[in-house]
N, C-alpha and C positions, 0 to 999 in steps of 0.2 A: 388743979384743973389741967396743967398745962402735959402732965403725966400722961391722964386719959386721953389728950388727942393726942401723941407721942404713938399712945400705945393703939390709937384706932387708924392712925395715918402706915402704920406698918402692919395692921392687921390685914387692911386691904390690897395692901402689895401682895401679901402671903397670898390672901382668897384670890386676886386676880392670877400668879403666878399657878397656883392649883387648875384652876377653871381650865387654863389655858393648857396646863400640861397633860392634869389628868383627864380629860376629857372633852381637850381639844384636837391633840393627835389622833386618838382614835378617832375620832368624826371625821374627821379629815382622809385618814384613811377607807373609815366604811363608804367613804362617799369616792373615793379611790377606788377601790373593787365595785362600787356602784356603775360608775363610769368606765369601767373594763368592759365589765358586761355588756354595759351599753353599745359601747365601742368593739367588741365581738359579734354583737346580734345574733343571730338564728336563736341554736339552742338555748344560748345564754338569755335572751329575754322573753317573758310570756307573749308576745303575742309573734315569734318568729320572724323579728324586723330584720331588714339587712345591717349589714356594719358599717358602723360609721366612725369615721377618721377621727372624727373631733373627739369620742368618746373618748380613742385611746391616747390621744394627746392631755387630754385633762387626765386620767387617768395616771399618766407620766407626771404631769407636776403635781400631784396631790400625794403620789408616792415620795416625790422629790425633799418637798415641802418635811416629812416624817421623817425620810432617813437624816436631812439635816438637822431635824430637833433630835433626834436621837443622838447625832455625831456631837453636835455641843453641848450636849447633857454628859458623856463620856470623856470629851475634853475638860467640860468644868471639873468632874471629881477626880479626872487623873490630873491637871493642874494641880486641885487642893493637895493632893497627896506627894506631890514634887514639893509644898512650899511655893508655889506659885500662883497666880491669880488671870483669870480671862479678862481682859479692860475690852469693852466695845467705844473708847474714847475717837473710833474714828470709822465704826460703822461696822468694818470687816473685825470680826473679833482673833486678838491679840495674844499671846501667852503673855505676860509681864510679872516680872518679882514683883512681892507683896511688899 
């Protein structure tokens, strides 16, 4: 018994880490170029609204938000490939030997 919750408490890491990666970023981004546009107005939205500031500023951290999943997805596997390990033991993440 004690196998199958072993094997169900590290299922749900995997499911939550997918959720989040595979199609959390993208969201996050369509909601990024949502927010552009928003923040462009005229042509950019159907009814020819003006531009507003706020849009492009969300806009900037929801791009942010991406390129930094992206940058620690690229650190993680070029760590693994050094022989090295990413520790987040203190929030800002780390290179650290394994």
């Amino acid at each position: 018994m004690n196998n199958l919750q072993f094997a169900l408490e590290g299922a749900w890491k995997v499911l939550l880490v997918g959720v989040l990666l595979g199609s959390g970023l993208p969201a996050i981004f369509a909601l990024g170029i949502r927010a552009l546009a928003y923040g462009v107005g005229g042509d950019a939205e159907v009814d020819h609204a003006p531009p507003h500031p706020v849009g492009k500023a969300l806009a900037a951290l929801c791009f942010a938000i991406v390129l930094g999943g992206v940058a620690l997805g690229i650190t993680i596997v070029a760590a693994s490939g050094f022989g090295k390990a990413v520790s987040f033991e203190h929030v800002i993440p780390t290179i650290v030997d394994k």
